[in-house]
Each structure stands twice: as structure tokens, then as C-alpha cells.
N, C-alpha and C positions, 0 to 999 in steps of 0.2 A: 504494500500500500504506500502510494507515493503523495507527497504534499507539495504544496510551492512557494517558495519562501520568498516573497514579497522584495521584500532589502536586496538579499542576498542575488535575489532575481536566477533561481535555481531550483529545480524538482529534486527533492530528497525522499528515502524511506523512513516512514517516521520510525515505525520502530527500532531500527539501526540509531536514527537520534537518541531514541529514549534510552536504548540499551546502553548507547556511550554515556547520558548523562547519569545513571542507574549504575554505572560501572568508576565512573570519576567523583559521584557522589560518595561510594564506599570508601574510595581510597581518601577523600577531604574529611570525609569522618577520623578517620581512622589513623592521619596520620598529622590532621590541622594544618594544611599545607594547601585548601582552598580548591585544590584542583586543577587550575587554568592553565599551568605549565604541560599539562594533558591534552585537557581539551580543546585549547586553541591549537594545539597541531594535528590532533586528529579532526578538525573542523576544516583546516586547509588540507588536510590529505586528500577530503573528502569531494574536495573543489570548492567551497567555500570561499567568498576572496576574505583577504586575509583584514583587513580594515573593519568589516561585518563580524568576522568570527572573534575579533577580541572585543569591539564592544558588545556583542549577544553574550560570550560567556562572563562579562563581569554582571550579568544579572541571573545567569546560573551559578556564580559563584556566592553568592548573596545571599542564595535559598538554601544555598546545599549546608552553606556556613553557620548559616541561621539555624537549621536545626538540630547540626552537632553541639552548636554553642551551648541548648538548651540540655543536651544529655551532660554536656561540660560540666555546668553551671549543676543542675544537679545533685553532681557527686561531689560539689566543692572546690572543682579544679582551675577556676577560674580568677586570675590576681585582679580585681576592677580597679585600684588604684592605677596599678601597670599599664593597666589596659587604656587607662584615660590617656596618660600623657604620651603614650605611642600612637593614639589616633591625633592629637595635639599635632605634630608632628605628619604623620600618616595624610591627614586630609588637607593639609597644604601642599601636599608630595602629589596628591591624587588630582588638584586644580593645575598642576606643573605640567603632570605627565598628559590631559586630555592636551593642554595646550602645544607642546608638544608634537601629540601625535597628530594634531589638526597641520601643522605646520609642515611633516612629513608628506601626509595626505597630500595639502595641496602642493609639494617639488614632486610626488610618483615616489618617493623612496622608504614607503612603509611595509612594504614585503621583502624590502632588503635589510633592513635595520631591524628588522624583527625578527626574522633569521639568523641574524649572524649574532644580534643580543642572544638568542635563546640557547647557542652553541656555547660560544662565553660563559654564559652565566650558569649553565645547569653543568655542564661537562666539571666546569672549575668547580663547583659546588657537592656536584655528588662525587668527584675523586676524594677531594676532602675529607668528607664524609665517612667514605667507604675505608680510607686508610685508617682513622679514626675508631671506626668499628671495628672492625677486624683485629686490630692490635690491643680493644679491649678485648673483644672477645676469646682470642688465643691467649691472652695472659691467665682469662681465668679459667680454661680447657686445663691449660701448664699446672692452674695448683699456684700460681705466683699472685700476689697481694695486688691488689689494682691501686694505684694511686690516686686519690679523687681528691682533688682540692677542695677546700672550703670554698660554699658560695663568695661572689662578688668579691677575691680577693688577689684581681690583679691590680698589679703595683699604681697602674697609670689612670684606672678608676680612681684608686682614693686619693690622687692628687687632684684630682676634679672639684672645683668649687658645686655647691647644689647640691649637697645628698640628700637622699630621701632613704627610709628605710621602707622596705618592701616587707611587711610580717608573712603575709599567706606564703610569697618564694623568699623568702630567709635571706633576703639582699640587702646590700646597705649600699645604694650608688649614687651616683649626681645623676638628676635626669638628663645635662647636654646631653652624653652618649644614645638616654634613651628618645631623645628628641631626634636627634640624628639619624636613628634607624627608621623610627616612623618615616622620615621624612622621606628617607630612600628608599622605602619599600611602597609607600603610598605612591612614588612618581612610577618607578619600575609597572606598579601592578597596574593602574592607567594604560601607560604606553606601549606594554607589553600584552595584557591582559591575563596576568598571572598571578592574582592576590597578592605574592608578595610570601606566601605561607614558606614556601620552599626555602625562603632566605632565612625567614623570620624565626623561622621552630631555630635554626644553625647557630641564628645571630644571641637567642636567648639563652638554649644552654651551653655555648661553647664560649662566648663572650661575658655575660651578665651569670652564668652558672645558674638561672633557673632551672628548678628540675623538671624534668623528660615532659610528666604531663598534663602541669603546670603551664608548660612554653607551648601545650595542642592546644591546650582550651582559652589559653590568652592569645595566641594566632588566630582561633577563631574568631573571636571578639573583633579584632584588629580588621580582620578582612569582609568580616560581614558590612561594618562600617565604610570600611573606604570603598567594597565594591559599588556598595547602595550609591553612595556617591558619583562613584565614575560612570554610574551605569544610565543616569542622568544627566549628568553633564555631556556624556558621549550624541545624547536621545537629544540633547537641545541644540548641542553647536556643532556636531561631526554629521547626525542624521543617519548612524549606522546600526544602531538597535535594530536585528530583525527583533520582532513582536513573538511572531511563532516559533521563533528559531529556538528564541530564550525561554519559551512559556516550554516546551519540550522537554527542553535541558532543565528548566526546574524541575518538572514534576519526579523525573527521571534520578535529579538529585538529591532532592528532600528524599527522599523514600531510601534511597543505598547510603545517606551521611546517617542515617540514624542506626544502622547494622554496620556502617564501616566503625564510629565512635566508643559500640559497644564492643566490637573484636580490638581498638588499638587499646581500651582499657585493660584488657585482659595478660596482653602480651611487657615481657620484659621490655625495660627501654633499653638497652643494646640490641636486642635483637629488632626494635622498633626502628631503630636510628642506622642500621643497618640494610633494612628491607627501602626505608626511603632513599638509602644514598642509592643503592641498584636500581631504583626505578628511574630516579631522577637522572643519574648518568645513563640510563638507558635512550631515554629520551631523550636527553642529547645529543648522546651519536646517529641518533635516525634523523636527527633534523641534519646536522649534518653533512650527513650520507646524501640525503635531500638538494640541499645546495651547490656541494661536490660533484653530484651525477649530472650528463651531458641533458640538457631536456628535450624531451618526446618532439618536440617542433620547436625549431632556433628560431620562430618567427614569431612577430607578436605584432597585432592591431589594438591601437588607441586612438581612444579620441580624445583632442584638446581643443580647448574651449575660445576662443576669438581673443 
């Protein structure tokens, strides 16, 4: 059963949509990481132009985030102080980045700068990652003592004027640092269309030492917020919200973030911290791969406007 998606100005199978957003919802559950780093490349795989498919998933990010945040909040998992001043930060990052991507929009170079961002950013991030995990988790395979620093207790934090103490994640920082991640994750998630989750889970427990899943349920927080925002601002001044695209991908995501949420509670956070670094550098080498390869027809028609 196929549909036609207005914006996008393309016939899809819905249920293939829904399945994706049912399949990236589980995984925004489950690992607070929003999703969009997913599905905005499987939306251009799909033929999707790529301008449509990052503003439509910041309003599947939105729903899917929204209702993990609630299994979050729930169990307690949720720092709302943290979560204030990272959206502080966040939705001034998220008026940057629509801006931004409007400006790419109109030179033609927002399927190239989106590309080559997502290669950069998730490749670097899930290598990280994965060395990261791996080297916890063979230490404690060995039988050898794992080193875990106390929260919040690099050097260059507590020379930071502003500290705030954080009780629920046992931090004691200056909020610059946490203003400054808002601020670059709110632009990235905009112009990318990526929440921001994927940086954000990294940024909180390897930089700030929140714990595992603490830093899901405050990622949720963060990206429900800044998407709702991008996801309007994109609808007013870009005009690439498909309607049905994103009503798909929500329904699709609400339903799999509330079984993804309950399965990442469940699991160790090494081994959680682990599964997101292979996925995420997964998907990097396929966009990659994407880029690299010679394409199907060297030729391309555009139209430009007078």
C-alpha cells in the first residue's frame, strides 16, 4: 500500500515508513539518543530529498522522545535541573542551526554538508565509543578492577567559575561547559536532523561523569524540547515539514520508544554504551560508503529560479 507524500512530492509504502519509525523509535527508547542519526539516512536511502527528510524527522523525533521521556521520568531517571540549562543553551543552538540550514538550502549544498557532517560526526563518535567499551569490558572479563573516576572530577571543570551542584547525577560543575553542549547539540540537531542524542548520552557520561541512565532520560528531555522547536521553525521558514511523512514516523515511534526504554533499562550500561557505539559507527560507514560510490546516473537536472 502506497501513499504520496505531498512535500516530499514522492509515493512511498506506508508501512515500510511505519516499520522504520517502529524500529528507530525502539532504538530512541532505548538508548536516548533521539533516533534521527537513523532515520534521516534511511529516509534518503529511500529517495526522500534530503532537506524534507531532516525537517519531517525532527517531528518524529519529538514523539518518539516524548514518550520515552515519560517511562524516564517515571523510574526517577531524569536530572530536570540539568535538563533546564542544557535546553538554555540547546534552543538557541536549534534557532542557529534552522538558520543555517535555510542558508545551505538556498546555495544547493545541503545534501553535501549533510553527508559529509554525518560521516565526521558519527564515525568519530562511535570509534570512541566502541574503544571505550571494549576496554571496559575486557578488563572486567580479565578479573582486573575497573577504574571509575568520581563524578564531575576533571581538573578543568573545577577551575570553571558557575558551579552548580547537580544532587539526582552527583555532579558538582559550572554550567559554561553545560551551556556549551546545549548549545552545540541544539545547532547540530536543527541542521542535521539528528537530536543531538548520539553526542549528548557521550558528552554527559564521559565528560560531566553522569551516570549511564541518568544521561538516557536527561537526552530525552533535551531532544524532545529542541526537536519540538526545530520542527516549527523548519514548518515556518524552510516549508519542508512533510505532514504525512512525520504523522507516520510518529505513530510508528511512540509505540517502539516505549518497549525500546523498557529493554535499555534493563541492560548493563557497558554493555548499553557498547551496542550504541556499533550502531552509530555503523551508520557511518554506510553513509559513507554512500558518498564514496560512483552514482547510478552522473547527470542531474535542476531548476533555478530567475
Amino acid at each position: 500500500m502506497t501513499i504520496y507524500l505531498p512535500i516530499a512530492e514522492i509515493p512511498v509504502a506506508i508501512f515500510t515508513i511505519f516499520a522504520m519509525g517502529l524500529a528507530v523509535g525502539f532504538i530512541s527508547g532505548m538508548f536516548g539518543v533521539g533516533g534521527g542519526f537513523l532515520m534521516t539516512p534511511l529516509l534518503i536511502f529511500t529517495g526522500v530529498p534530503a532537506a524534507v527528510a531532516v525537517a519531517s524527522v525532527s517531528a518524529h523525533m519529538a514523539a518518539s522522545s516524548f514518550s520515552g521521556a515519560l517511562s524516564y521520568l517515571r523510574k526517577g531517571l531524569i536530572d530536570l535541573p540539568l535538563s533546564g540549562f542544557l535546553l538554555a543553551g540547546g534552543l538557541t543552538g536549534t534557532a542557529a542551526g534552522v538558520g543555517a540550514f535555510a542558508l545551505l538550502r538556498l546555495w544547493g549544498q545541503v545534501d553535501l554538508v549533510i553527508g559529509v557532517a554525518y560521516v565526521v560526526l558519527l564515525t568519530g563518535v562511535g570509534g570512541l565509543m566502541l574503544v571505550e567499551s571494549l576496554r571496559f569490558i575486557l578488563r572486567a572479563w580479565g578479573g582486573k578492577k575497573t577504574s571509575v573516576r568520581r563524578p564531575g572530577t576533571h581538573g578543568w571543570f573545577l577551575r570553571l567559575p558557575l558551579k552548580v551542584r547537580f544532587r539526582r547525577s552527583r555532579i558538582y560543575v559550572s554550567v559554561i561547559p553545560i551551556l556549551a553542549i546545549g548549545l552545540g547539540i541544539g545547532f547540530l540537531g536543527a541542521l542535521l536532523g539528528i537530536g543531538g542524542g548520539f553526542l549528548l548520552v557521550p558528552a554527559l557520561i564521559y565528560l560531566l561523569r553522569v551516570p549511564t541512565q541518568m544521561s538516557v532520560g536527561t537526552s530525552l528531555v533535551m531532544t524532545l524540547v529542541t526537536m519540538t522547536a526545530a520542527t516549527i521553525l523548519h514548518a515556518a521558514f524552510n516549508g519542508t515539514v512533510d505532514a504525512v511523512l512525520a504523522l507516520i514516523l510518529m505513530l510508528g515511534g511512540t509505540v517502539g520508544a516505549q518497549f525500546g526504554a523498557r529493554a535499555g533499562q534493563r541492560l548493563k550500561a557497558e554493555y548499553l554504551r557498547l551496542l550504541l557505539a556499533l550502531l552509530v559507527l555503523a551508520v557511518g560507514l554506510r553513509v559513507g560508503y554512500d558518498l564514496a560510490r560512483p552514482p547510478a546516473d552522473p547527470f542531474a537536472i535542476t531548476q533555478r529560479g530567475a
